[in-house]
C-alpha positions as CSV (number, residue, x, y, z in Angstrom):
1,X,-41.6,-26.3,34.5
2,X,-40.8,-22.7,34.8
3,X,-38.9,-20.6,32.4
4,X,-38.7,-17.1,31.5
5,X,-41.6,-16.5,28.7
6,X,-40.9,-14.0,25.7
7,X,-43.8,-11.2,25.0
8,X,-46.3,-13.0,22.3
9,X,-45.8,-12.0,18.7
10,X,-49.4,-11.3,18.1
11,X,-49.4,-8.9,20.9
12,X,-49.9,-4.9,19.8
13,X,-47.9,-2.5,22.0
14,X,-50.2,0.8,23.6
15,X,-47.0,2.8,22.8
16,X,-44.0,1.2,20.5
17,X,-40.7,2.4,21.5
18,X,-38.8,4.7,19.4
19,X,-36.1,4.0,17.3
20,X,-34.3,6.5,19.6
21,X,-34.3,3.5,21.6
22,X,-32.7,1.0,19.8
23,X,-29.0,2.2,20.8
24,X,-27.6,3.0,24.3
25,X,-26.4,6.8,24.8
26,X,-23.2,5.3,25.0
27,X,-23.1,3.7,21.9
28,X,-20.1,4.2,19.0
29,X,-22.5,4.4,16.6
30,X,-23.5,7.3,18.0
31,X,-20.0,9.1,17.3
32,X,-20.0,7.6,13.8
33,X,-23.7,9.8,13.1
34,X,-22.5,12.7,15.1
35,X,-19.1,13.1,12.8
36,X,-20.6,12.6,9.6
37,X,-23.4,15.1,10.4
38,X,-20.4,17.9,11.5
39,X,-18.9,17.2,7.5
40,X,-19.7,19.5,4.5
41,X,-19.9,16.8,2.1
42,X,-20.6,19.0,-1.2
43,X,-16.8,20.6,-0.1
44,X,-15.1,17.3,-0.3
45,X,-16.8,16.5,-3.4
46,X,-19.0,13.7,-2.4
47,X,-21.5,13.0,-5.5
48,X,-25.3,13.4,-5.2
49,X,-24.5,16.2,-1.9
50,X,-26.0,18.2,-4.2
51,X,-29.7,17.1,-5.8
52,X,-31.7,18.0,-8.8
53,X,-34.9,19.7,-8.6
54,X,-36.3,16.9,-11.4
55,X,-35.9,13.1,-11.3
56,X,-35.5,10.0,-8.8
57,X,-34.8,11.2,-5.2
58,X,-30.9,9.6,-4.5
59,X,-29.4,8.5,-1.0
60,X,-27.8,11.4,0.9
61,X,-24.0,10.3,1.4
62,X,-23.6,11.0,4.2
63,X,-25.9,8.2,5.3
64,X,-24.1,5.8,2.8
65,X,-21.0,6.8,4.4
66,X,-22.3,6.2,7.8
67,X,-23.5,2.7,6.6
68,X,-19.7,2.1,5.5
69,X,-17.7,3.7,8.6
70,X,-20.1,1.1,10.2
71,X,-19.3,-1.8,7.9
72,X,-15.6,-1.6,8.3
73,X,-15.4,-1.4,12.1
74,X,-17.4,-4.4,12.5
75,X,-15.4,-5.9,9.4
76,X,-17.7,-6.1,6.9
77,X,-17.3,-5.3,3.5
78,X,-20.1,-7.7,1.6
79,X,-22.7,-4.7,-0.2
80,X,-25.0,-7.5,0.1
81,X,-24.6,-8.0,3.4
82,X,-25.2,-4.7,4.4
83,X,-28.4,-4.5,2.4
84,X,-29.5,-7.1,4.7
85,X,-28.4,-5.5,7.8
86,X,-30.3,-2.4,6.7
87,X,-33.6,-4.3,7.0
88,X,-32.8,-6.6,10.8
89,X,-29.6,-4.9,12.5
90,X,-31.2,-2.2,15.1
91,X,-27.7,-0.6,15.0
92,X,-27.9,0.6,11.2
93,X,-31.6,0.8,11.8
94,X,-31.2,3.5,14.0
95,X,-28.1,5.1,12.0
96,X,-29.7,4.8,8.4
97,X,-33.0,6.3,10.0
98,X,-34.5,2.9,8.7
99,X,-33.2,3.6,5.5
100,X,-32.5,0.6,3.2
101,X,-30.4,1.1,-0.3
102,X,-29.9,-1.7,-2.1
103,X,-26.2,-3.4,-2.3
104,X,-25.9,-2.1,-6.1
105,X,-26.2,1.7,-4.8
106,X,-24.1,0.4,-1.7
107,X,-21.3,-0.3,-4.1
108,X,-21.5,2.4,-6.2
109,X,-20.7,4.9,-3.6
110,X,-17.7,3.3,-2.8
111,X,-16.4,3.2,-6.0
112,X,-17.5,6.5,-6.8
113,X,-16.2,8.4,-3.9
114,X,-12.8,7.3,-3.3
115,X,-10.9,11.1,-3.4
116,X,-14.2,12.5,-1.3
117,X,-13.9,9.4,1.3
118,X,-9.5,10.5,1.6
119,X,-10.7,14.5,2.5
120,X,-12.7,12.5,5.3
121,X,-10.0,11.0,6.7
122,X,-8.1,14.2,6.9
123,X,-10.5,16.2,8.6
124,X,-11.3,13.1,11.4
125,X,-7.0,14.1,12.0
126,X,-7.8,17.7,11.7
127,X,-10.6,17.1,14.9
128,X,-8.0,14.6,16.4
129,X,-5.5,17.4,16.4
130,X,-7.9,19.6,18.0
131,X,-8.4,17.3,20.5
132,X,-5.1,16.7,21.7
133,X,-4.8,13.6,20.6
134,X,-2.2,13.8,17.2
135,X,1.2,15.4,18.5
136,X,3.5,15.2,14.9
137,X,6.4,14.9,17.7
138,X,7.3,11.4,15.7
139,X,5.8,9.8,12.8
140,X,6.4,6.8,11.9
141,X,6.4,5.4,8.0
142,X,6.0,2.0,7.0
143,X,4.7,0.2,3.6
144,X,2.8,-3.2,3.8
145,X,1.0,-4.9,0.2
146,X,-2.7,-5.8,0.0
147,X,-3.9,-8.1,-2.1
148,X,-6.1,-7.1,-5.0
149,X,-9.3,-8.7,-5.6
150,X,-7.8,-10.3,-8.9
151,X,-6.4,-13.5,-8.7
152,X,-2.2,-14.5,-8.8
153,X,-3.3,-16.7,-11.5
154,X,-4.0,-13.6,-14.0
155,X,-0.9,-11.5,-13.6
156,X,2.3,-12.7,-16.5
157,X,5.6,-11.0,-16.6
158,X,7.3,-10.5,-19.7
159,X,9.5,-13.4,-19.9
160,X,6.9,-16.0,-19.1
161,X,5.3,-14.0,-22.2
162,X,8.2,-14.9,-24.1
163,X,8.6,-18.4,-22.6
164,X,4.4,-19.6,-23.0
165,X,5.4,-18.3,-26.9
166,X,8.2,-20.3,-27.4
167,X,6.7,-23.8,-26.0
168,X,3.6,-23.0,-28.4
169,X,5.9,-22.3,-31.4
170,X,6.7,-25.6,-30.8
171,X,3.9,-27.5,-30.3
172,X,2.7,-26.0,-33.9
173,X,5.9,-27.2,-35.3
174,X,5.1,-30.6,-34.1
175,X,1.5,-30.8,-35.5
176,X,2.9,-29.3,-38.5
177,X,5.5,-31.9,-39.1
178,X,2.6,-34.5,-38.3
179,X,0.3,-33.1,-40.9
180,X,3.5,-33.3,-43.6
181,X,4.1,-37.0,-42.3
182,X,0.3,-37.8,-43.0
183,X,0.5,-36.3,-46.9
184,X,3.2,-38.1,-47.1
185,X,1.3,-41.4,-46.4
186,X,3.7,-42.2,-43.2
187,X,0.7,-41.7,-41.3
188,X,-2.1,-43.1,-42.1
189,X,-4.1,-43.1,-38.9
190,X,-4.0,-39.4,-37.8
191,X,-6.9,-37.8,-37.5
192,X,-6.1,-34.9,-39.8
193,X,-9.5,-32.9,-38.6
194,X,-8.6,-32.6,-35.1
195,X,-4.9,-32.0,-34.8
196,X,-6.3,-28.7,-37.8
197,X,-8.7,-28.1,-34.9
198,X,-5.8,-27.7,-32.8
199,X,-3.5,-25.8,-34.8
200,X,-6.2,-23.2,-35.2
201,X,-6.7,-22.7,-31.2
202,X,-2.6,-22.6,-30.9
203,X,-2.4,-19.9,-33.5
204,X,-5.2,-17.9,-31.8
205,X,-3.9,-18.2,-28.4
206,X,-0.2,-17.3,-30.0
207,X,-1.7,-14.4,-31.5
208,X,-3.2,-13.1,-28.1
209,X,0.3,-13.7,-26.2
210,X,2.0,-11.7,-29.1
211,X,-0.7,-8.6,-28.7
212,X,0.2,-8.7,-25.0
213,X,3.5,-8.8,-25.4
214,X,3.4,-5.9,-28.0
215,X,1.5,-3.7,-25.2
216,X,4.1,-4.7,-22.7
217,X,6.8,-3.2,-25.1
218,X,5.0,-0.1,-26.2
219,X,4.0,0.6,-22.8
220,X,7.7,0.4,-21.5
221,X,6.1,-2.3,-18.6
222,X,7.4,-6.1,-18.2
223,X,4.5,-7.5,-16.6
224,X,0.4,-7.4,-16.2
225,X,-2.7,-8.6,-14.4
226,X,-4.8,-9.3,-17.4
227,X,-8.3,-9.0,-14.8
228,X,-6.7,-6.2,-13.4
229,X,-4.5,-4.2,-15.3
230,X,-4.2,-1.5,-12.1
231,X,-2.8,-4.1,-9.9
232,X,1.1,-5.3,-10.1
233,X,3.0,-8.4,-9.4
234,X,5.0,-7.9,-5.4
235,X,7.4,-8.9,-3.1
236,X,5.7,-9.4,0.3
237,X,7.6,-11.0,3.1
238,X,6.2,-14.4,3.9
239,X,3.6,-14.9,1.4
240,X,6.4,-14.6,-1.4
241,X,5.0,-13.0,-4.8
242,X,1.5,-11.3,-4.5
243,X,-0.9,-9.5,-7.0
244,X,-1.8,-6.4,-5.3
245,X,-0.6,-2.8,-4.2
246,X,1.8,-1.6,-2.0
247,X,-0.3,0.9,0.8
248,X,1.6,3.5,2.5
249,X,1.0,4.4,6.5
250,X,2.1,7.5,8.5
251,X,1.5,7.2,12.0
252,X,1.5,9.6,15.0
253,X,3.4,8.1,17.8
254,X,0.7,9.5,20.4
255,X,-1.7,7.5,19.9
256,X,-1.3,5.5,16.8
257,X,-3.5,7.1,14.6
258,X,-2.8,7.2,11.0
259,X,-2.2,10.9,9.9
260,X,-1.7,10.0,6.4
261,X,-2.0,7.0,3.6
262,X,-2.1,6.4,0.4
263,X,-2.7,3.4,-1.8
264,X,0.2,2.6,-4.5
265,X,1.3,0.6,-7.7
266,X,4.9,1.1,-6.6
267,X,6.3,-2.7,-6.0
268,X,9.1,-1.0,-2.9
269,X,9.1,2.2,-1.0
270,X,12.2,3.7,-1.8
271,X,10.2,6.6,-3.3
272,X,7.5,7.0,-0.8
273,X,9.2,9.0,1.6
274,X,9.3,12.8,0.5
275,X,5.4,12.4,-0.7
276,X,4.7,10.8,2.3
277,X,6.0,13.4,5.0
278,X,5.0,16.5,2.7
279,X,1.5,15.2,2.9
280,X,1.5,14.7,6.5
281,X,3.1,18.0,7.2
282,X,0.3,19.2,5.4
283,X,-2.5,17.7,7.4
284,X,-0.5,18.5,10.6
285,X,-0.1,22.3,9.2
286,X,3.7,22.1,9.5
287,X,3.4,20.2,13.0
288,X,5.7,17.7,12.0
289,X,9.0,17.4,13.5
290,X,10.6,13.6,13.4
291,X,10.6,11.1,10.7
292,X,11.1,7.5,11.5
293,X,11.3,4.7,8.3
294,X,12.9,1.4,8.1
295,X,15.7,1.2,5.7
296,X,13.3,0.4,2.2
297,X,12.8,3.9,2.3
298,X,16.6,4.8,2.2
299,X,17.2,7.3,-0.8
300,X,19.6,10.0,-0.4
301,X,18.0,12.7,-2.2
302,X,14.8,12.6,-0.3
303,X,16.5,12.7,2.8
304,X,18.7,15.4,2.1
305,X,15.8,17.6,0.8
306,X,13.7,17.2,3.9
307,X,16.7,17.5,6.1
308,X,17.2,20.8,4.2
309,X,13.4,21.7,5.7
310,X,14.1,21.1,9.1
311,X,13.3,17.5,9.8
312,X,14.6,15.2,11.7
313,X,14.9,12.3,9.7
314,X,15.8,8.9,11.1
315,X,16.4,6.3,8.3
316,X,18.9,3.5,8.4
317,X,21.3,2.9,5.8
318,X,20.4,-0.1,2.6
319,X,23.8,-0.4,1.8
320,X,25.4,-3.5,1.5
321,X,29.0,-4.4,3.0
322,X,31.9,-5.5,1.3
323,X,32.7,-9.1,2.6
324,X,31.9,-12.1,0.9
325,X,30.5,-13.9,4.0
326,X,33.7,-14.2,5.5
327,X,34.4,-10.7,7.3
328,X,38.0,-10.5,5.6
329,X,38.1,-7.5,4.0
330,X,37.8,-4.1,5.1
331,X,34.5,-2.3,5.3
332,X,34.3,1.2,4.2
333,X,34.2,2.5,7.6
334,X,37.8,1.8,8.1
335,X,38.6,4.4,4.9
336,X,38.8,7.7,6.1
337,X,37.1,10.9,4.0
338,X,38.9,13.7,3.3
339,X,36.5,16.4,2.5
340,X,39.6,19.1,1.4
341,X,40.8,16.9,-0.9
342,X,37.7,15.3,-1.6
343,X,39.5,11.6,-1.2
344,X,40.0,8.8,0.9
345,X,42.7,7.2,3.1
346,X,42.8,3.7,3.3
347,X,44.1,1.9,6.5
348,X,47.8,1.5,4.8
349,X,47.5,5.4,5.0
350,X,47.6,5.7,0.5
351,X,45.2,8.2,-0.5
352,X,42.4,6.7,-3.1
353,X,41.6,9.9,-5.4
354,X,38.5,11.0,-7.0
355,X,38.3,8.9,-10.4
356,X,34.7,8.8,-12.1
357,X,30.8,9.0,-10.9
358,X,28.0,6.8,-12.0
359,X,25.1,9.3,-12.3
360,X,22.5,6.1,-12.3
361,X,22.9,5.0,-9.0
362,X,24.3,8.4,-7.6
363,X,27.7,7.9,-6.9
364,X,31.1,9.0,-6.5
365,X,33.9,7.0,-7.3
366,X,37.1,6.4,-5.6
367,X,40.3,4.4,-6.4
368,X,44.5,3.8,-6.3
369,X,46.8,2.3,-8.1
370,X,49.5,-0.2,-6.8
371,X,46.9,-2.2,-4.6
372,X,49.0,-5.1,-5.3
373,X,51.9,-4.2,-3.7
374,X,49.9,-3.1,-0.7
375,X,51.3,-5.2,2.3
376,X,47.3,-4.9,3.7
377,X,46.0,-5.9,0.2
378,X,44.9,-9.4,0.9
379,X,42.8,-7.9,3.5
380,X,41.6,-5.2,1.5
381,X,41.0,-6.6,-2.4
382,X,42.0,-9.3,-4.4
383,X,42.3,-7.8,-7.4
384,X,44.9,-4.5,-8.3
385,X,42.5,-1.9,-7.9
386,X,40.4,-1.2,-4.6
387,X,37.3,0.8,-5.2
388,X,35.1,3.3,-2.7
389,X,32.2,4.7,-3.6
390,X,30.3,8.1,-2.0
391,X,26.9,8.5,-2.4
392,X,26.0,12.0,-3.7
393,X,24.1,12.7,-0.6
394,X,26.0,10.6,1.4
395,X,26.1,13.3,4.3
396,X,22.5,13.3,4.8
397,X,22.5,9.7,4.6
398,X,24.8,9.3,7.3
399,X,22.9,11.9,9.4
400,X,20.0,9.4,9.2
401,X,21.7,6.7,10.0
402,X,23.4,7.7,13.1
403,X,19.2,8.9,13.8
404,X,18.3,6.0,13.2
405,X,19.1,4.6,16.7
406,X,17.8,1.0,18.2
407,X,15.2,2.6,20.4
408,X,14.1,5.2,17.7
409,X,13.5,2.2,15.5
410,X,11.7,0.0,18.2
411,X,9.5,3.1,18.5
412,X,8.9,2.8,14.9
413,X,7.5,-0.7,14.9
414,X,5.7,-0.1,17.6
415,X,3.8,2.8,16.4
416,X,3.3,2.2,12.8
417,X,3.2,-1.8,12.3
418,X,0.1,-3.0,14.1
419,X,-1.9,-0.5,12.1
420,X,-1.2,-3.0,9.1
421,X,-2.1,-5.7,11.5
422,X,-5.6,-4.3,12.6
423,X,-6.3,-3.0,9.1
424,X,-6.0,-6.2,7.1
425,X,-8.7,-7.5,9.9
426,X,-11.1,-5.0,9.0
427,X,-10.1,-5.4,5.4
428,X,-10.8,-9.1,4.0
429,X,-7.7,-10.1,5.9
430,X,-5.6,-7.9,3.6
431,X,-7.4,-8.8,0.6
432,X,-9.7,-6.2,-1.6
433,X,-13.0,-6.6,-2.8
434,X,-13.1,-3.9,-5.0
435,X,-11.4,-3.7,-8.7
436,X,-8.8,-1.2,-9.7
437,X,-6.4,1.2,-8.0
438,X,-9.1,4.2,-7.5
439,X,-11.6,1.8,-6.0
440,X,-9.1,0.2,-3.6
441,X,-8.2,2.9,-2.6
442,X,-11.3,4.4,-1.4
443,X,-11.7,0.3,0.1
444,X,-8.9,1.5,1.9
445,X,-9.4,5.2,2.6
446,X,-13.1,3.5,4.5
447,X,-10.8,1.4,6.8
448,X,-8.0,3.6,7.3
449,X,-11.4,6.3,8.9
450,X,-12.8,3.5,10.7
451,X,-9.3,2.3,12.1
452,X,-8.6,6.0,13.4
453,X,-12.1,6.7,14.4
454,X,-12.5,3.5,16.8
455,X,-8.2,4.6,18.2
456,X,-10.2,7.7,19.0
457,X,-13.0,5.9,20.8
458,X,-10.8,4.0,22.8
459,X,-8.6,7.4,24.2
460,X,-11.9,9.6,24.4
461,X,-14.6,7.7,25.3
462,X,-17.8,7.6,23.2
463,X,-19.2,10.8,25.4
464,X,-16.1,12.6,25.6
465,X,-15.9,12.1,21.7
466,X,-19.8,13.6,21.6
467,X,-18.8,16.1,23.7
468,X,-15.7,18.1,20.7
């Protein structure tokens, strides 16, 4: 028989080839080592840039980051994996210069350069803007929840506080009234050892609900993760309630990459949008022209503040309508503002006047009297009274809506959504492996770099990447 025969173990080469060799020229891991070797890692604050003259020699960060831009492309986030691949992968073999850390100092890096790893990713957009490849023409903004690396099991709200205290009040009670029964010789046959026991592990475990519920109401909160205090209890689509944080994306419509991101504790993202486009204007230097969110990020103030910059904002309204499921009554849009008078016509012509505001949700607040002699008034209300409300920035709001357009918001989705999609591949499928907000984020911040470096890859080229 006749096969192909493999070179014999034993056999010593004349001349061994060089770990030069071990990658094509073409290779992206190539681009990977040429970009962190451009950084100044001691400027963004990376610890250990800078050595001692006296003690233990540590890893250079750079080649720890390297090893991670590495990991997270070919999804993998296991230190101990990576410790392995250090010793038989001939890719990190020829990017860690055969280098080999052990998964303890893999891990600390990551948790220990989170803010360093961020300044990263805003220099890759600062090259990607130099390249021609980030335009700021329209960004798109868009929220999505990770899971943290604690489980569901661990996170309580308040009122389950209050409700686990209540069912063990009385479960003591009962074993109470048992104990009295027994004294009482009107039962004989309990086992007056184990139900004390038993009272002593309910009053310690009452004791510990009643010290978390204490910190709840001192620390103004109504709910915790007790093996993760950084992490909070979400809405997320589908998967219902999650334990996790809720990361923030801005994307360049150009080529998707993500300009800006940040990792938060906020459970919707009806506050994310001024912090979101100042920071990308920043790392656009003031490039930034259009805005494009879905309507969680509808808040009148921050719209009407960046409007007041210059940008075009395009944000649908979150505002309910009036019906009740039957489409009888008239919506606001058939009341007409008067800005002279600063009132409203209603569609039987009657003027609704200015009557109070509600400074908690922002409002102005509109009314008549007489409603019930109103020959439209079963169309309109069904009690006396018919109410219209104006947001204090309810200009600006409108401007955003009527921005806000069906292709605009296609667009949207288009640019900013599969980011989530391709992230949560790289990244545990959406869960974390690291604990607490400052480490997750960096988790992130690694494959939020790897996500825009491989976009880059695939628009450039690994040479033409080399070659800025």
């Amino acid at each position: 028989m006749r096969h192909l025969e493999g070179t014999p173990r034993s056999q010593t080469l004349l001349l061994p080839p060089s770990v030069e060799d071990y990658v094509p020229e073409d290779h992206p891991v190539r681009v990977i080592d040429a970009f962190v070797d451009s950084l100044n890692l001691s400027e963004m604050g990376f610890r250990k840039a800078q050595t001692a003259h006296t003690g233990r020699r540590p890893y250079h960060p750079g080649d720890l980051l390297k090893l991670y831009i590495y990991a997270y492309l070919n999804q993998t986030s296991s230190t101990r994996r990576l410790e392995k691949e250090c010793h038989r992968n001939l890719e990190v073999l020829w990017l860690m210069k055969q280098l080999a850390p052990d998964f303890k100092t893999i891990a600390d890096f990551r948790k220990d350069n989170g803010g360093a790893v961020k300044k990263v990713c805003r220099q890759f957009i600062v090259f990607c803007k130099q390249a021609g490849l980030v335009s700021g023409q329209l960004v798109a903004i868009d929220g999505s929840k990770f899971k943290a690396a604690a489980s569901k099991d661990q996170a309580i709200t308040r009122k389950q506080l209050e409700k686990q205290l209540g069912k063990l009040d009385q479960k003591i009670d009962r074993y109470l009234a048992q104990l009295a029964a027994s004294e009482q010789g009107d039962d004989a046959d309990l086992n007056r050892d184990k139900v004390s026991q038993a009272l002593a592990y309910l009053e310690t475990h009452k004791a510990e609900l009643q010290d978390e519920l204490k910190t709840l109401a001192d620390e103004g909160k109504t709910q915790l993760c007790r093996t993760e205090p950084d992490a909070k209890l979400m809405k997320s689509g589908r998967e219902g309630m999650v334990v996790g944080y809720n990361a923030q994306n801005a994307v360049d419509e150009e080529h998707q990459l993500i300009v800006h991101h940040d990792l938060t504790q906020a459970g919707s993202d009806n506050q994310q949008l001024k912090p979101i486009a100042q920071e990308t204007h920043d790392v656009l230097e003031g490039g930034l022209e259009t805005l494009v969110a879905d309507a969680g990020y509808s808040n009148g103030q921050q719209i009407n503040e960046l409007q007041s910059s210059g940008y075009d904002v395009a944000v649908p309204s979150n505002r309910a309508v009036n019906n009740q499921g039957s489409g009888e009554y008239f919506q606001k849009s058939d009341f007409t503002y008067l800005p002279e008078e600063d009132a409203y016509r209603c569609p039987a012509g009657e003027r609704l006047l200015h009557k109070t505001v509600s400074n908690k949700d922002r409002l102005h607040l509109y009314a008549r009297s007489g409603c019930n002699q109103c020959p439209l008034q079963s169309q309109c209300t069904k009690v006396d009274r018919r109410w219209v409300t104006r947001h204090f920035n309810e200009e600006a709001l409108e401007k955003a809506t009527k921005a806000a357009t069906p292709e605009r918001m296609i667009r949207r989705m288009a640019a900013v959504e599969p980011t989530f999609a391709t992230l949560k591949r790289l990244l545990n499928k959406g869960r974390f492996t690291c604990w607490g907000l400052s480490s997750a984020s960096s988790e992130y911040s690694l494959g939020v770099l790897s996500y825009n470096l491989m976009r880059a890859i695939n628009v450039l080229g690994v040479k033409g990447m080399l070659a800025r």
